[in-house]
C-alpha positions as CSV (number, residue, x, y, z in Angstrom):
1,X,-12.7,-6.9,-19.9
2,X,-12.9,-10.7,-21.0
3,X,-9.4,-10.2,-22.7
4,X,-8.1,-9.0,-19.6
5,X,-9.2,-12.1,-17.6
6,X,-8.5,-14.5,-20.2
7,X,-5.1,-13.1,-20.5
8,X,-4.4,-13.1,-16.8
9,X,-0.7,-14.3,-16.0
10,X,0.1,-17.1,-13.3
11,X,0.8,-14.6,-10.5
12,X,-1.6,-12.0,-11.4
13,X,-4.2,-14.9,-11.2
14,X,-3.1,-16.5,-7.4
15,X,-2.4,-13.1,-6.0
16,X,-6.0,-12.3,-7.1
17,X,-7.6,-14.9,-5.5
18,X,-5.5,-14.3,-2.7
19,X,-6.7,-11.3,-1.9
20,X,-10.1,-12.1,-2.6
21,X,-9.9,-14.9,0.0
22,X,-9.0,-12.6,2.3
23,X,-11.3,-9.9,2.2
24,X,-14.1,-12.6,2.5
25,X,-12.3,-13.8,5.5
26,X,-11.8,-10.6,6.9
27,X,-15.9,-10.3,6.3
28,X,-16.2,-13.5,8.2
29,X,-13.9,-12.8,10.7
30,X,-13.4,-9.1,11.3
31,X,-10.6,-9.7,14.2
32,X,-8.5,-11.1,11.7
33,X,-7.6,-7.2,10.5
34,X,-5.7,-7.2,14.3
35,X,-3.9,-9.9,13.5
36,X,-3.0,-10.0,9.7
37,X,-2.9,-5.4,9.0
38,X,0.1,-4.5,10.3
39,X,1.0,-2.1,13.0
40,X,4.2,0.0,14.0
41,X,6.8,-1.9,15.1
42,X,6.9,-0.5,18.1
43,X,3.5,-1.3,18.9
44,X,2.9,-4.8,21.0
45,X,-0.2,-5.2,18.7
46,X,3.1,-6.1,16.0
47,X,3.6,-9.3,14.5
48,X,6.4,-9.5,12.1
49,X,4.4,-11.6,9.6
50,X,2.2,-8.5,9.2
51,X,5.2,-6.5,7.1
52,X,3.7,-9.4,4.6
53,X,0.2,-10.4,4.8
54,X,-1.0,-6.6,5.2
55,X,-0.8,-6.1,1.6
56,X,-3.9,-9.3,1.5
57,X,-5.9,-7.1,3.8
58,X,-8.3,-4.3,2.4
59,X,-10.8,-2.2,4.5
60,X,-14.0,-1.6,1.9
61,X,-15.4,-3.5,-1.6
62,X,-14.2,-0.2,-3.1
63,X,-11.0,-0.5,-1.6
64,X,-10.3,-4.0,-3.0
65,X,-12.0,-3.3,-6.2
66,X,-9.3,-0.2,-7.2
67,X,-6.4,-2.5,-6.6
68,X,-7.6,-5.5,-7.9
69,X,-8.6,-4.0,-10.7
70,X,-5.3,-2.4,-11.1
71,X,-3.4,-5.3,-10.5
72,X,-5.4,-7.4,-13.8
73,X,-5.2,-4.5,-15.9
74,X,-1.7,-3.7,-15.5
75,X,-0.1,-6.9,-13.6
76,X,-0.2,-8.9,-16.5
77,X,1.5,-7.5,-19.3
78,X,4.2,-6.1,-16.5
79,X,4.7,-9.9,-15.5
80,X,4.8,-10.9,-19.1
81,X,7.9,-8.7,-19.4
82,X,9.7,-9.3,-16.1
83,X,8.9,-13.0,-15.5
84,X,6.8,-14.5,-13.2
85,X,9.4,-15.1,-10.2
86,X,10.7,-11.6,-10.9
87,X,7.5,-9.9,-11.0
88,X,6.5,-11.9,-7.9
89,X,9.8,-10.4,-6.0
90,X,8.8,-6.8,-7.5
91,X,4.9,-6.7,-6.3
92,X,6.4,-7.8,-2.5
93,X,9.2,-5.8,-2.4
94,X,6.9,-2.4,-3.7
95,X,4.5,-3.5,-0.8
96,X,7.6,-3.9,1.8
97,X,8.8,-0.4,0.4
98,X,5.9,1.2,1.1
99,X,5.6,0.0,4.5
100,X,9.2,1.4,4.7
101,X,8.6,5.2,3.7
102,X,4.9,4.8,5.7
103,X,6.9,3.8,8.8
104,X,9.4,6.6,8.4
105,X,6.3,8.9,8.5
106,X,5.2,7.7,11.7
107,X,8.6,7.5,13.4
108,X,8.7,11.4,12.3
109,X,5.3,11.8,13.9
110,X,6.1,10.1,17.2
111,X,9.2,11.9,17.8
112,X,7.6,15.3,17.3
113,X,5.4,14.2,19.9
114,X,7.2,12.1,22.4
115,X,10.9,13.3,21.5
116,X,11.4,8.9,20.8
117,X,10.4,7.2,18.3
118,X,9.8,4.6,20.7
119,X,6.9,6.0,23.0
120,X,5.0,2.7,23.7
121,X,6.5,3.7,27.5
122,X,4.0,6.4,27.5
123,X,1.3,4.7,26.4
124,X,-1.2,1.9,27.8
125,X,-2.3,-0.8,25.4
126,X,-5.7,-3.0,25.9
127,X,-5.2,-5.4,23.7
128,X,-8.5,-7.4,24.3
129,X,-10.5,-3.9,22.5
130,X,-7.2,-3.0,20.4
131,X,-7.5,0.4,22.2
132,X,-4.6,2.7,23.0
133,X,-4.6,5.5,26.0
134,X,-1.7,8.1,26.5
135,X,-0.2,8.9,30.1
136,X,1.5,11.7,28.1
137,X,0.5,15.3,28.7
138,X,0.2,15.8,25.1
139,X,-2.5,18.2,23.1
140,X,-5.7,16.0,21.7
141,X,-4.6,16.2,18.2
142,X,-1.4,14.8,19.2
143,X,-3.3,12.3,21.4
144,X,-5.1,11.3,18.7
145,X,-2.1,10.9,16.5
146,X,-0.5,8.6,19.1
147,X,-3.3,6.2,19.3
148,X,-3.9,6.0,15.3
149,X,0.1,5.2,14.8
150,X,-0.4,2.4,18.0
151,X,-3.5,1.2,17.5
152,X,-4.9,1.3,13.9
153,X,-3.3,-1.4,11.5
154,X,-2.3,-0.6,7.8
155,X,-3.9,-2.3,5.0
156,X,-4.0,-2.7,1.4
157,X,-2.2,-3.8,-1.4
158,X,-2.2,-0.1,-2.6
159,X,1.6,0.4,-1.9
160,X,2.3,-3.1,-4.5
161,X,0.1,-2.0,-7.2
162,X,1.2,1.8,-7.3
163,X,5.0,0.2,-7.9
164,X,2.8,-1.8,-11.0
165,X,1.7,1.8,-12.1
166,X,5.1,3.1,-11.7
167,X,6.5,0.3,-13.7
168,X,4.1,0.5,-16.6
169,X,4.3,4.2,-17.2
170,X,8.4,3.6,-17.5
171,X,7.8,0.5,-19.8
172,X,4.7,1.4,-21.9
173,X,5.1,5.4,-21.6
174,X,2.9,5.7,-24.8
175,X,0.4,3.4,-24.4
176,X,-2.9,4.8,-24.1
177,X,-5.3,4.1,-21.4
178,X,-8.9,4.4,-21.7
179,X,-10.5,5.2,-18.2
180,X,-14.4,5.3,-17.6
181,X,-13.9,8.0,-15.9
182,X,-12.1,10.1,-18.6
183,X,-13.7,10.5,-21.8
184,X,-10.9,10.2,-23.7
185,X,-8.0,8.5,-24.1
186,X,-4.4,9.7,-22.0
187,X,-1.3,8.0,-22.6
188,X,0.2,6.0,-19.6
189,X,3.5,8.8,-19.1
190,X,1.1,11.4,-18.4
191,X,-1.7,9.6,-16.1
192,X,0.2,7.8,-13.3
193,X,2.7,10.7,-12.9
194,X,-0.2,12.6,-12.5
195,X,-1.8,10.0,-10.0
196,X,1.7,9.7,-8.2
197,X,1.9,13.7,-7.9
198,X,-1.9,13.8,-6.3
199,X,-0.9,11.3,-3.6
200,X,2.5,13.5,-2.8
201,X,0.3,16.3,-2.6
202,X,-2.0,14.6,-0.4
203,X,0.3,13.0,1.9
204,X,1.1,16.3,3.3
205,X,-2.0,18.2,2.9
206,X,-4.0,14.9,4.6
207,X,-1.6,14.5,7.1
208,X,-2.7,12.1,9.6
209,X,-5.8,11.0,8.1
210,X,-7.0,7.7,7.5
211,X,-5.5,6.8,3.9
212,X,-1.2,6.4,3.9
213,X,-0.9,8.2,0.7
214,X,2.8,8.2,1.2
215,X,2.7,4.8,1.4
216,X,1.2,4.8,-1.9
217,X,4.3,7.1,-3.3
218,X,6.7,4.5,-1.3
219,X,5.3,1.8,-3.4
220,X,6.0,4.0,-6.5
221,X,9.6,4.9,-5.4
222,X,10.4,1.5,-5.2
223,X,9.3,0.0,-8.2
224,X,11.3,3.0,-9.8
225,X,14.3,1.9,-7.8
226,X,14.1,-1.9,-8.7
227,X,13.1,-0.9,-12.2
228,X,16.8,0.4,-12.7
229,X,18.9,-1.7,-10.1
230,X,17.4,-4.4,-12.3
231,X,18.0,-2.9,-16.2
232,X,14.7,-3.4,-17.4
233,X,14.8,-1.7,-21.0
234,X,11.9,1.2,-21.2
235,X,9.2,0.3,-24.0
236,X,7.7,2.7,-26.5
């Protein structure tokens, strides 16, 4: 553990304290989720800076503590390889791209409902609570799934750091990771695949709950993507 912090790259180290800033902030200030998590698009509780400073924003100390943790253990030796500008681009873009797929989700879900992926019509918005109420004769599971997509923001860095986790199984595939919570060691190529496949699994079997585990997959899909637009060699 004092290796890893000692070791800790330039970006690695400001997007740390970055995020830790935040979360105390968001502590401090809990309003500040409204205005920095971000909503769909379509929502008037949207600010186009959010598509950004959502990935700052995390909802729990667990939470933060996964990603952060993820982020020093594996951010490091992935910026040491890409460069620090580069890996900069690849943690936002991952984070952007999860956003993306999440958004997709949602669109899906409010056009099943609404037949628009534009149903804030329908809807009626107090912005002072951050509630949202339906004129829509709609079924109060579909209710319910209105007002989440409207009214509850995103957060997390999740969707950045699962593009990290994607990256390092394709660059290190047989580096062995030693987990507290596995007793022994398991090489990188068969852990986050694993990880990846869970959240696929339940994206559609936790469908509307309150973690975006697609999100999570979008962040993977990306880093995948960038991974190969950009050339970067796989390692042993």
């Amino acid at each position: 553990m004092n290796n890893l912090f000692s070791n800790m790259t330039p970006v690695v180290k400001n997007l740390l304290i970055i995020n830790v800033l935040f979360f105390i902030g968001s502590a401090i200030f809990p309003l500040s989720v409204r205005l920095f998590g971000v909503f769909y698009p379509d929502s008037p509780f949207f600010h186009i800076w959010q598509v950004i400073t959502y990935m700052f924003m995390h909802g729990s100390m667990g939470h933060i503590f996964f990603n952060m943790f993820s982020l020093v253990m594996f951010g490091s030796i992935i910026e040491q390889v890409l460069g620090s500008k580069r890996f900069l681009n690849f943690y936002f873009i991952c984070g952007i791209g999860a956003l993306v797929l999440q958004y997709g989700v949602q669109a899906y879900e409010v056009y099943n409902i609404a037949g628009t992926v534009r149903a804030a019509q329908f809807l009626h918005f107090d912005m002072l609570n951050n509630q949202v109420s339906s004129n829509l004769k709609v079924s109060e599971a579909d209710f319910s799934t209105l007002t989440s997509i409207y009214g509850t923001p995103l957060v997390g860095a999740s969707g950045a750091i699962y593009g990290l986790l994607l990256a390092f199984a394709y660059l290190f595939p047989n580096m062995s990771l030693y987990l507290f919570f596995i007793p022994v060691p398991i090489k990188a190529k068969i852990f986050i695949p694993i990880l990846i496949l869970i959240e696929i699994y339940l994206g559609f079997a936790d469908a509307g709950g309150s973690i975006a585990h697609l999100a999570h997959v979008g962040g993977a899909l990306f880093g995948y993507i960038l991974i190969k637009i950009w050339g970067i060699r796989r390692g042993i």
